[in-house]
N, CA, C and O of each residue as an XYZ file, in Angstrom:
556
protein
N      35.284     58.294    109.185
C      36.714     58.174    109.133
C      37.302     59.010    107.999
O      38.306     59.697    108.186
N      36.479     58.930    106.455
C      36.979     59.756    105.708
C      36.856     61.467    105.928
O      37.606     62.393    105.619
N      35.757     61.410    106.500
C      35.251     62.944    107.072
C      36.600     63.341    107.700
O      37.268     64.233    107.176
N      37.046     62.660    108.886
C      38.505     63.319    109.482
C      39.704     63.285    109.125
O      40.521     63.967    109.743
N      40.106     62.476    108.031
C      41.016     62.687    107.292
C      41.036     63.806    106.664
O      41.960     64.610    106.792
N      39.811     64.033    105.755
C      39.854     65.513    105.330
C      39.611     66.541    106.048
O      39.861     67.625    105.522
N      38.994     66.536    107.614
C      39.231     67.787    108.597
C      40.962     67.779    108.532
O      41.485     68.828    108.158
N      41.485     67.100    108.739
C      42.943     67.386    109.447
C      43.790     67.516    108.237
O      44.678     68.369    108.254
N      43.584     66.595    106.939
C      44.324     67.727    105.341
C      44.187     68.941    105.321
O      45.046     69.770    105.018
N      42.904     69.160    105.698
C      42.495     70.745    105.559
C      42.789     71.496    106.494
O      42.637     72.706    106.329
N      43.209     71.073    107.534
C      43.565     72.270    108.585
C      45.108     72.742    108.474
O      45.666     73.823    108.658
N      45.764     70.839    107.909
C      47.400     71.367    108.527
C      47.564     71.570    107.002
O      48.702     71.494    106.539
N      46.630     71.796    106.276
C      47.840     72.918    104.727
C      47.750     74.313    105.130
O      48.280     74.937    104.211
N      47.367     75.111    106.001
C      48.029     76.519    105.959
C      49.395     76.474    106.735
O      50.268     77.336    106.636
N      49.482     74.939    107.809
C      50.857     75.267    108.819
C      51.845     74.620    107.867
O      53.017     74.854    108.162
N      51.660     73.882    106.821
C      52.384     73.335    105.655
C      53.455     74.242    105.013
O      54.679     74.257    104.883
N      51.872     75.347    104.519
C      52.582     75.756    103.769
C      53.265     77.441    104.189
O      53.636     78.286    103.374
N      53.270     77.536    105.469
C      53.822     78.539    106.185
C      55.571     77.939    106.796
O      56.577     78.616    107.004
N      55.369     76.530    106.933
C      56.874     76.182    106.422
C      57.509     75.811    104.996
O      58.697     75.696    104.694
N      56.533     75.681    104.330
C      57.211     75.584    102.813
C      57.577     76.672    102.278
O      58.411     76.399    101.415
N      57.338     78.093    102.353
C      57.450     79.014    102.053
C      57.509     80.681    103.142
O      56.567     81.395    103.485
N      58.267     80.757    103.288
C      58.685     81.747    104.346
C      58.789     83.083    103.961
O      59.508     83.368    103.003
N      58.160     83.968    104.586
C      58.221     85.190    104.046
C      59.028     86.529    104.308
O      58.855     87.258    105.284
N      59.733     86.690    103.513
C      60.671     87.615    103.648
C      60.498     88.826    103.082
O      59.859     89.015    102.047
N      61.084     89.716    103.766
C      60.269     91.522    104.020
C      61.602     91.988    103.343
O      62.708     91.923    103.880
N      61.258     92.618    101.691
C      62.018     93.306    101.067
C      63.378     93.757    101.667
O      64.485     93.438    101.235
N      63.064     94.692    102.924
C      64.069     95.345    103.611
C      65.189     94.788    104.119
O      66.311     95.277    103.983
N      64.853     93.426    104.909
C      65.741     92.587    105.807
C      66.946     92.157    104.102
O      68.136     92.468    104.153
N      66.598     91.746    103.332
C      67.090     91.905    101.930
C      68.347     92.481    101.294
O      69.185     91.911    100.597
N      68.281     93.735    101.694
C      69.207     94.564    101.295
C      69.862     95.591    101.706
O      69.862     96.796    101.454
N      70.768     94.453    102.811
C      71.117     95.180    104.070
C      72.598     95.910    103.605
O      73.066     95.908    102.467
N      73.240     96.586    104.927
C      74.552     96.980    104.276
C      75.550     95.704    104.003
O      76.452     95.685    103.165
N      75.279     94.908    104.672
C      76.500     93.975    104.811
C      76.218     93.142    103.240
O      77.175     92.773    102.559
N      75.182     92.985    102.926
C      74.827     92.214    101.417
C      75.303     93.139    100.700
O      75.683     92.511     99.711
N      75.510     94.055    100.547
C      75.353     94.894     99.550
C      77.044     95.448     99.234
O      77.534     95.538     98.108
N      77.778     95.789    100.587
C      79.110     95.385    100.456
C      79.898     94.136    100.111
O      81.098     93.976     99.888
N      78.611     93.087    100.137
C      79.753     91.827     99.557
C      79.425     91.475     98.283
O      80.052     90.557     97.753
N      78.142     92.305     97.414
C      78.206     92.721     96.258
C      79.444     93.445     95.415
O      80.010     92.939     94.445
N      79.707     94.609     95.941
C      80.880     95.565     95.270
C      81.784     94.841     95.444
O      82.613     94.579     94.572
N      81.792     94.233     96.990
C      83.490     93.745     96.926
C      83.831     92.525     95.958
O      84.903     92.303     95.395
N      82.830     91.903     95.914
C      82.907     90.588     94.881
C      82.991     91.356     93.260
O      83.528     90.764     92.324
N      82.546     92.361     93.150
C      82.748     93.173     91.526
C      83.945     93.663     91.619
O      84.761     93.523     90.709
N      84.258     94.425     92.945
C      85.770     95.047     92.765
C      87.360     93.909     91.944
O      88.215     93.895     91.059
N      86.602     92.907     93.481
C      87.867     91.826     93.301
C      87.785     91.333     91.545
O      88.732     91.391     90.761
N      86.293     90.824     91.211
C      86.716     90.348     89.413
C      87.301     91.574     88.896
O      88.462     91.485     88.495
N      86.667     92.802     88.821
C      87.316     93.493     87.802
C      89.377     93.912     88.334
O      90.245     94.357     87.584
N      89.467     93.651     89.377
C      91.332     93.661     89.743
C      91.673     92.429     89.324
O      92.885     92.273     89.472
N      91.058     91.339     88.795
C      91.795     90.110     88.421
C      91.213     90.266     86.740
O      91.489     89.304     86.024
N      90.736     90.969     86.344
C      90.765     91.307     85.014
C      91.905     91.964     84.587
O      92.699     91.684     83.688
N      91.864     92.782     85.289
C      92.956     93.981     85.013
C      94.596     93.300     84.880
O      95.499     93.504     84.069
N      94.436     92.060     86.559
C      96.207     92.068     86.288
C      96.163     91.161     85.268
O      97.076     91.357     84.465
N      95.273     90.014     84.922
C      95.327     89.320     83.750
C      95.619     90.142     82.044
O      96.338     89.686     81.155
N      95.127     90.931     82.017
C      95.319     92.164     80.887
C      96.910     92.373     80.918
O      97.712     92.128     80.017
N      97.092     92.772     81.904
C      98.698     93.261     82.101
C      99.427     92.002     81.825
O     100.237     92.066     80.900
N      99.327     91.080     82.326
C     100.088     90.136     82.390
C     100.269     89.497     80.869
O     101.365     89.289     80.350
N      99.265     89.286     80.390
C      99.402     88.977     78.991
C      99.953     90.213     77.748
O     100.431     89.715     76.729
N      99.903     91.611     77.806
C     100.319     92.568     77.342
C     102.140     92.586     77.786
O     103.035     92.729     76.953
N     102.298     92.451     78.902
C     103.486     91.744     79.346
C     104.275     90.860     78.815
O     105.396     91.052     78.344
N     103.545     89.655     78.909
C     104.187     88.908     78.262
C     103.744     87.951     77.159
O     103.129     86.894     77.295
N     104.226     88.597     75.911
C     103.175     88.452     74.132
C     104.015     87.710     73.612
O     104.010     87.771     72.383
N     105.219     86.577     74.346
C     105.583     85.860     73.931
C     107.045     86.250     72.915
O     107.630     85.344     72.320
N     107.382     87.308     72.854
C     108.323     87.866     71.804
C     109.044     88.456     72.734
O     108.413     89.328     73.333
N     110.416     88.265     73.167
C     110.791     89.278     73.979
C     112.440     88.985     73.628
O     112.976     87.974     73.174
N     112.954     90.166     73.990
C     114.609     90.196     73.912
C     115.190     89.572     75.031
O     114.766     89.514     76.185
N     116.768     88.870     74.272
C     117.399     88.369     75.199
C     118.268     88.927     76.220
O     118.466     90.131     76.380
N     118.723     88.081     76.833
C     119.343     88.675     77.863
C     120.847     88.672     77.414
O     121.184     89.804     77.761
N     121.934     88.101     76.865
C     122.875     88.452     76.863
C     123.121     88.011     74.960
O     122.216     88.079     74.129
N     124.335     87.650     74.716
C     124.981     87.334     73.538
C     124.983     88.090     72.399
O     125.195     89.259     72.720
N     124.828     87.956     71.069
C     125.053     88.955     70.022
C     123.459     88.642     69.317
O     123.148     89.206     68.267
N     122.587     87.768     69.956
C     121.324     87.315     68.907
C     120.097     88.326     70.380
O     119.742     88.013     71.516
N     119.785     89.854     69.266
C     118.365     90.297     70.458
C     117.540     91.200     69.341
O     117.886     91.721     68.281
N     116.360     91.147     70.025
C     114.899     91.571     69.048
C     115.204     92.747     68.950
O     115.584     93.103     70.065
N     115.285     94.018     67.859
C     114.834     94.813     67.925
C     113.563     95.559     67.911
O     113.163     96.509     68.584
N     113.172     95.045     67.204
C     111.178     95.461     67.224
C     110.612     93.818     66.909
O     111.098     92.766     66.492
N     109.572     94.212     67.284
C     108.640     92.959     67.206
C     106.993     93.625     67.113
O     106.537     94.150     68.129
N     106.132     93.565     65.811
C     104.885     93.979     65.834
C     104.213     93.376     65.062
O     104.693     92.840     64.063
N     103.030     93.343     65.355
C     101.910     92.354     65.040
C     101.268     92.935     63.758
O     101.005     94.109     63.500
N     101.093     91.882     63.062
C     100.379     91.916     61.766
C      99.248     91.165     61.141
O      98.776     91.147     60.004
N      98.963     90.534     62.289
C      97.522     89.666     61.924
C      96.896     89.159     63.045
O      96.844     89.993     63.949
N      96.468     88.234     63.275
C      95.803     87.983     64.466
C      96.812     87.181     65.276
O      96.854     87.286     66.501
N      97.772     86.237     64.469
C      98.271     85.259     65.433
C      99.989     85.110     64.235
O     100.714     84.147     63.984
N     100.034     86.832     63.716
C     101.597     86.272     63.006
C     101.959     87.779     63.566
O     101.158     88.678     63.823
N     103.295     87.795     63.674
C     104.376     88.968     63.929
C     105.284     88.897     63.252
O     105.807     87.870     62.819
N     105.660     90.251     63.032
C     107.314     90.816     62.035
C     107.966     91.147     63.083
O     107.720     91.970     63.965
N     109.208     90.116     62.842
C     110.160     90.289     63.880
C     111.532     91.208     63.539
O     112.001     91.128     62.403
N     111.926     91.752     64.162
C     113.628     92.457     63.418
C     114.340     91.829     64.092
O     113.890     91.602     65.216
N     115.258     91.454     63.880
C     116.968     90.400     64.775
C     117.991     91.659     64.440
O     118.296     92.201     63.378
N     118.341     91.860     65.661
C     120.062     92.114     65.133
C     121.139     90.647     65.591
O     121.401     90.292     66.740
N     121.464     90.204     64.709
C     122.544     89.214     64.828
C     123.900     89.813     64.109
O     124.168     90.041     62.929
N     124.506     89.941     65.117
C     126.228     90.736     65.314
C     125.712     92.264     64.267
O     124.972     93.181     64.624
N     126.371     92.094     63.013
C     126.002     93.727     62.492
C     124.818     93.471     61.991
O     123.884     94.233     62.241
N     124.659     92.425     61.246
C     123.145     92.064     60.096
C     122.133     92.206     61.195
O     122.203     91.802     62.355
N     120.837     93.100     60.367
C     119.892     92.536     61.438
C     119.147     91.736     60.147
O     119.602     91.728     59.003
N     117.854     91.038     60.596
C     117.086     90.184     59.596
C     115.847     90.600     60.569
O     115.705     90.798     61.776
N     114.499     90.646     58.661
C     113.151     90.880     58.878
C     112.821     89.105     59.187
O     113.147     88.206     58.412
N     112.270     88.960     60.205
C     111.640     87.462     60.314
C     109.787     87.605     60.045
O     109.230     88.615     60.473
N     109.139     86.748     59.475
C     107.856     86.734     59.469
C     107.748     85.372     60.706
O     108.455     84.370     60.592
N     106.735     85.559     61.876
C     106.562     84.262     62.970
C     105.194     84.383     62.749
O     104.695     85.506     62.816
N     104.360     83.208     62.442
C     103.301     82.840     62.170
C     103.033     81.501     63.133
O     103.909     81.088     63.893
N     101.791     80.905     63.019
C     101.562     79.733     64.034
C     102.304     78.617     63.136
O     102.009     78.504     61.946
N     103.466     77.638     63.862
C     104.147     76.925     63.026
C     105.139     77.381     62.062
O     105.310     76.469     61.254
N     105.629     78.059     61.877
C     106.456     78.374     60.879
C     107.266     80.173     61.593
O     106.992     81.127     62.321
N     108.454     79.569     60.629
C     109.277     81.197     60.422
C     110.088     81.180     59.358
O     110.883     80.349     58.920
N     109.689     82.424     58.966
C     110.116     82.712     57.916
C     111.214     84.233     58.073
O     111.213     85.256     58.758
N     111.970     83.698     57.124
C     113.188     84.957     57.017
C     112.438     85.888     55.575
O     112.389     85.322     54.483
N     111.967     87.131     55.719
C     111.307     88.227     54.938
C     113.003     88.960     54.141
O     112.904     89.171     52.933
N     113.619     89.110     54.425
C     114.922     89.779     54.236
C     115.715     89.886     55.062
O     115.406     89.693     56.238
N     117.169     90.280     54.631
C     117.990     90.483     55.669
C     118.747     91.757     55.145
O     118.603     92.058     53.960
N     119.594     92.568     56.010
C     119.569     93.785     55.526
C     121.177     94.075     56.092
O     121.374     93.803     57.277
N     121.955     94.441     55.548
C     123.438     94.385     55.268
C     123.944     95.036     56.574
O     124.575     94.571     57.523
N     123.296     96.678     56.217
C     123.326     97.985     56.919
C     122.012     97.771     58.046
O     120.859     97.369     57.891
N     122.528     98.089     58.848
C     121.236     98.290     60.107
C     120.061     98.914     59.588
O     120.435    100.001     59.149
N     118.916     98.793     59.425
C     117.882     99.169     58.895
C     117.287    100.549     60.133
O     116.950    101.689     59.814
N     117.313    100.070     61.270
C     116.980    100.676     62.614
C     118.046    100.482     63.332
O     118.749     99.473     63.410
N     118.162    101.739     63.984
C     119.642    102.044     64.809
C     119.067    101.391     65.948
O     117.837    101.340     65.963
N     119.929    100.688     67.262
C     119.548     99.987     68.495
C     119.079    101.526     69.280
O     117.926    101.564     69.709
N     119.952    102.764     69.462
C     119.287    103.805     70.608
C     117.891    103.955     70.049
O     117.090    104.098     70.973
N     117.143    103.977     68.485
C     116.145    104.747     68.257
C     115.074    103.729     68.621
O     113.870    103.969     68.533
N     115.715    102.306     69.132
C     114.614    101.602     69.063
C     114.048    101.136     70.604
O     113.002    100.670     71.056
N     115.676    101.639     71.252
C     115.158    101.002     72.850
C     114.186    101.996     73.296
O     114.205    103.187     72.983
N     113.332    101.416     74.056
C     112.262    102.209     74.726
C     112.390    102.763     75.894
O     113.119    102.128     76.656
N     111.990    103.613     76.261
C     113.156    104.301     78.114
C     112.630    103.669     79.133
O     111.425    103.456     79.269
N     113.607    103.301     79.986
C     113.239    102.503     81.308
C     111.322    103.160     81.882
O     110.371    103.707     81.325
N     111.523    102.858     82.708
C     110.194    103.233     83.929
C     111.037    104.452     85.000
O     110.561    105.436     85.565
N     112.063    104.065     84.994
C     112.514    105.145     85.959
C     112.953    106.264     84.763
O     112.302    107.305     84.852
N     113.673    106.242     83.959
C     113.428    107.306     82.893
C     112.349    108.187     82.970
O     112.455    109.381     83.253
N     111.261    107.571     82.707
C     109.672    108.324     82.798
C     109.629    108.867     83.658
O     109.801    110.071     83.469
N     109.438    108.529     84.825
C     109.738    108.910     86.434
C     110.390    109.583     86.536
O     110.109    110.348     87.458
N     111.440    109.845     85.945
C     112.555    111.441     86.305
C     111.881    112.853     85.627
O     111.492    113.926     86.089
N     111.957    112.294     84.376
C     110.631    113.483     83.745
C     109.523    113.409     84.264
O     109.365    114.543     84.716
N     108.490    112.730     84.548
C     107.137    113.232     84.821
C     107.636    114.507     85.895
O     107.687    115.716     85.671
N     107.984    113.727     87.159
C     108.697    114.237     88.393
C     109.280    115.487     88.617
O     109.263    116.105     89.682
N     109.905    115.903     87.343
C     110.693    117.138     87.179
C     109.570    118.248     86.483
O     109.718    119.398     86.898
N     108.540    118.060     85.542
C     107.527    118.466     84.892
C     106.787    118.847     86.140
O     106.633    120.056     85.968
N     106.327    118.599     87.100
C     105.499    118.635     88.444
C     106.166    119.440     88.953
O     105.695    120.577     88.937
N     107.522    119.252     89.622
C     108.334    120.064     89.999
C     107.659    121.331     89.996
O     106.873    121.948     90.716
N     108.492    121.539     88.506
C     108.426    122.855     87.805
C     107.387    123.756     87.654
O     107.414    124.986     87.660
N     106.456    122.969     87.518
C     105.055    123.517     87.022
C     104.508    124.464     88.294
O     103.839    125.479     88.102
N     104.948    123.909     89.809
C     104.430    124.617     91.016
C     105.102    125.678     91.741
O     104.569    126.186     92.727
């Protein structure tokens, strides 16, 4: 009786283990269709890197208003997590220091320190008329 117990352990471990372990042929592997849903899965993270980049370069939390006599003229970074702000409020503008928790007024300055044209930056369509005209020309 023990004799056939161990005939029949011993026979059914090769059909065992031909379902425990299945063998797969390099080739079948690394087909086109795997291999396109490789790139496309790298493409898509690195385009949701990208608009995340933009989006936060976008929007850094400092931005000018939309109407009344209180808007940013410059705003630039000076440490990891503080910015120097410029205000024009009516003629005065004021240096602000914005740090985490706190603001601080750095000076305020009688005479405009920075004129508003030297500081606005030119639209997107601005750019676009020059690049556009540069191309033009060039052909």
């Amino acid at each position: 009786m023990r004799f056939a117990a161990f005939l029949t352990t011993l026979f059914s471990l090769p059909a065992m283990a031909e379902d425990a372990a299945p063998v797969v042929s390099p080739s079948t592997l690394f087909t086109g269709d795997y291999l396109l849903q490789v790139v496309g899965s790298f493409v898509v993270v690195i385009l949701l890197l990208v608009v995340v980049l933009v989006m936060l370069k976008r929007f850094n939390g400092v931005s000018a208003s939309i109407g009344g006599d209180l808007r940013v003229i410059s705003s630039v970074g000076v440490g990891q997590r503080e910015r120097a702000v410029l205000l024009q409020v009516g003629e005065q503008q004021i240096l602000l220091g914005v740090g985490p928790g706190n603001v601080r007024r750095l000076h305020v300055f009688d005479e405009p320190a920075v004129t508003s044209a030297a500081s606005a930056s030119p639209s997107f369509s601005d750019v676009w008329k020059v690049a556009t005209r540069k191309t033009g020309a060039d052909q």
